[in-house]
C-alpha positions in Angstrom: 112.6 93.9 127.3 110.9 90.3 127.1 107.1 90.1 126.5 104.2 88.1 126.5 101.2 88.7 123.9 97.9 87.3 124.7 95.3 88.1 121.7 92.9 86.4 120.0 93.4 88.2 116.6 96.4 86.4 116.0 97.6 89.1 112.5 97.7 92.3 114.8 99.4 90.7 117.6 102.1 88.9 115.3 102.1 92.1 113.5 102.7 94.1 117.2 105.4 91.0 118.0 107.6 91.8 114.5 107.7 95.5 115.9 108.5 95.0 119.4 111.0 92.5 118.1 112.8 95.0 115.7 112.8 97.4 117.9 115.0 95.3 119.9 112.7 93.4 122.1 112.3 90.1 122.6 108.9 88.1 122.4 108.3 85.1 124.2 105.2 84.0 123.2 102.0 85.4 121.2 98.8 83.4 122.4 95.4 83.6 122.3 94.5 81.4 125.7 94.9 83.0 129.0 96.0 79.4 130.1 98.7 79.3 127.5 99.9 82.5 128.6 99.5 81.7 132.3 101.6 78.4 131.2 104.4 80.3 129.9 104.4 82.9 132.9 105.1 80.3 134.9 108.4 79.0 133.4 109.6 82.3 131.4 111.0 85.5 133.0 109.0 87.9 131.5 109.0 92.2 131.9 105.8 93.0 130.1 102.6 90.9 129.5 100.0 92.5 127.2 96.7 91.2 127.2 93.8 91.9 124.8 90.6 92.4 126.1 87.1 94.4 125.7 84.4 92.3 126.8 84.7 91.3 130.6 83.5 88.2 131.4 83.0 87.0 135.3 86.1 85.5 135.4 88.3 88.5 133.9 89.5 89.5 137.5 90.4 86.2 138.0 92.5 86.1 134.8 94.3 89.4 135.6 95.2 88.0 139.5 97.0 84.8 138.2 98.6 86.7 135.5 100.0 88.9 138.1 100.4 86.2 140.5 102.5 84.6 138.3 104.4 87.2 136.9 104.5 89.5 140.0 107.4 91.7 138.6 106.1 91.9 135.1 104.6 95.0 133.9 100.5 94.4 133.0 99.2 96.2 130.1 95.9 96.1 128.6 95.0 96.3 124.6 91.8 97.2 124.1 89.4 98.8 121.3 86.7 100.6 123.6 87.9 100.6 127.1 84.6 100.1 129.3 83.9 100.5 133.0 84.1 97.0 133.9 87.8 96.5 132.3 89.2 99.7 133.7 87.0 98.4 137.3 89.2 94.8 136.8 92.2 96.4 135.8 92.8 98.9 138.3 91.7 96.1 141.1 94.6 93.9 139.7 96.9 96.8 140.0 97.8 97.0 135.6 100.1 99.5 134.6 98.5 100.8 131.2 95.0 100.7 129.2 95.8 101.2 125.6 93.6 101.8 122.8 94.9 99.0 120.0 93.1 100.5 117.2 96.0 103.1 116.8 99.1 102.5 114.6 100.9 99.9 115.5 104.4 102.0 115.4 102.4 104.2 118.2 101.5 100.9 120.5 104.8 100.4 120.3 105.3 103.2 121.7 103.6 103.4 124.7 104.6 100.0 125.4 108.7 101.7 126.1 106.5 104.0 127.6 105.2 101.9 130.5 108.2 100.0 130.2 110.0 103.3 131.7 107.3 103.2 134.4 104.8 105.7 133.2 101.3 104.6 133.9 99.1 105.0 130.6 95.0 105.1 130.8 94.2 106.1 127.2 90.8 106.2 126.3 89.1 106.4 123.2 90.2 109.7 122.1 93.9 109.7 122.6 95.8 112.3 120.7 96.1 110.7 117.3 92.9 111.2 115.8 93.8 114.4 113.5 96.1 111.8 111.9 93.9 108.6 111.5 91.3 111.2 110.1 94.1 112.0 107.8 94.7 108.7 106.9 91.0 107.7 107.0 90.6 110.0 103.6 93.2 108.8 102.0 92.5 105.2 102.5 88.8 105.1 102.5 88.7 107.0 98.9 90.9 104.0 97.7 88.5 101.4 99.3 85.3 103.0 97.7 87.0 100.7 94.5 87.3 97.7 95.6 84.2 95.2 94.6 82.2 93.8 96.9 83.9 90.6 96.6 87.1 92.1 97.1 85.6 93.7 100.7 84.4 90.9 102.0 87.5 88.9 101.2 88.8 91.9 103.2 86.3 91.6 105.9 87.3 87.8 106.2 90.9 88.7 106.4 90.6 90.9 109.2 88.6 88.2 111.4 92.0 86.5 111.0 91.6 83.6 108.6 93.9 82.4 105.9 93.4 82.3 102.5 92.5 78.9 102.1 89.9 79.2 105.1 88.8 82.2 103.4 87.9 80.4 100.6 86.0 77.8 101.8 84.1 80.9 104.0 82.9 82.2 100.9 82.9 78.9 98.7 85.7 79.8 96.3 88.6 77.9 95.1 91.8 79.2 97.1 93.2 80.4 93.8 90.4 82.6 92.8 90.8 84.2 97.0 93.7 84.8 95.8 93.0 86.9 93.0 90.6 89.0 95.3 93.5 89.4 97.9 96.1 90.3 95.0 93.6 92.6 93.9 92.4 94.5 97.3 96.6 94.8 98.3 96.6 96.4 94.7 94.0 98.9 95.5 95.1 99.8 98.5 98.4 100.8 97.6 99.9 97.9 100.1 102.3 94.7 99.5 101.1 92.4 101.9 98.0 90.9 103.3 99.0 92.0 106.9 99.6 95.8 105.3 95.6 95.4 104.3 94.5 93.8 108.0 96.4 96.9 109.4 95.0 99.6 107.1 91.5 98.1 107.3 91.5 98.2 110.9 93.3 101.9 111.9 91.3 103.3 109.2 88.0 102.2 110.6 87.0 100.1 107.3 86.6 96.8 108.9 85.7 96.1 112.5 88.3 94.3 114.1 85.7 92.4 116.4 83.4 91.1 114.0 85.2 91.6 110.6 81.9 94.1 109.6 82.4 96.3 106.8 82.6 99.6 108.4 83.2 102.6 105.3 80.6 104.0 103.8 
């Protein structure tokens, strides 16, 4: 299967592309600009676009139309965090194929991506099956958060809106090297081995709003 990925938290959606890609897909593209993705529509072959989007603006409709316009063959799936009348209005007027929650496991949007794929059509609202299991996981992780600092949690925080290390420093006026400390320090307490293993546990363990990079735990 070929996709395009249109989301503006680039980490997740590189994170979704490495999946989909070992599972034996082939990505060709992961952009955060409907143009960009419109761009490539227009001169790759694609089977599946997924788009990323929760706040419905005017001109959302009109977004949805070119996509399928230009990719009328293409399978349209929509990632989104809280699925709201107006996108499931838009979406079902530009004739998608699938609303998927994103805050789920990424191994699970995979998923339902082969799911749609197959031709099922997927509306999955906010409760969607798996929430005995990110409860599950909630514990577990937000027991090892309650020890990070609360340097270490906004360097978190900052991570999760999708900046770098070096932008992260100069977000909270650190030298990069002492960001990096923090970020050695919060993959340490988490039990993870990479900055995008923190982004991911952050965000399906409802520590860190992916939106606004909030600290969420209590």
């Amino acid at each position: 299967m070929r996709l395009l990925i249109c989301d503006d938290h680039a980490v997740l959606a590189e994170a979704l592309a490495l999946l989909l890609e070992e599972a034996g897909n082939t990505v060709v593209a992961v952009t955060d600009s409907p143009d960009r993705a419109l761009a490539v529509l227009r001169t790759e072959p694609v089977d599946m676009c997924l788009l990323h989007i929760d706040h419905p603006s005017g001109s959302f409709l009109d977004v949805l139309l070119n996509v399928r316009a230009a990719a009328p063959d293409a399978k349209l799936v929509l990632l989104t965090a809280v699925i709201q009348p107006g996108v499931v209005a838009a979406g079902t007027a530009a004739g998608v194929d699938g609303f998927v929650d994103k805050r789920q496991r990424i191994e699970d949007l995979v998923t339902l991506i082969a799911r749609v794929h197959a031709g099922e059509v997927i509306y999955q609202p906010s409760g969607d099956g798996h929430a005995s299991r990110r409860h599950i996981e909630r514990s577990d992780v937000q027991r090892l958060a309650r020890y990070l600092t609360p340097r270490e949690r906004e360097v978190l925080s900052h991570l999760v809106r999708g900046e770098s290390a070096i932008v992260c420093a100069r977000s909270m006026g650190v030298s990069a090297t002492t960001t990096r400390t923090h970020i050695q320090s919060v993959l340490t307490k988490l039990g993870v081995h990479s900055q995008l293993e923190a982004v991911t546990a952050a965000v399906r363990n409802d520590l860190v709003s992916v939106e606004t990079g909030e600290w969420l735990a209590r």
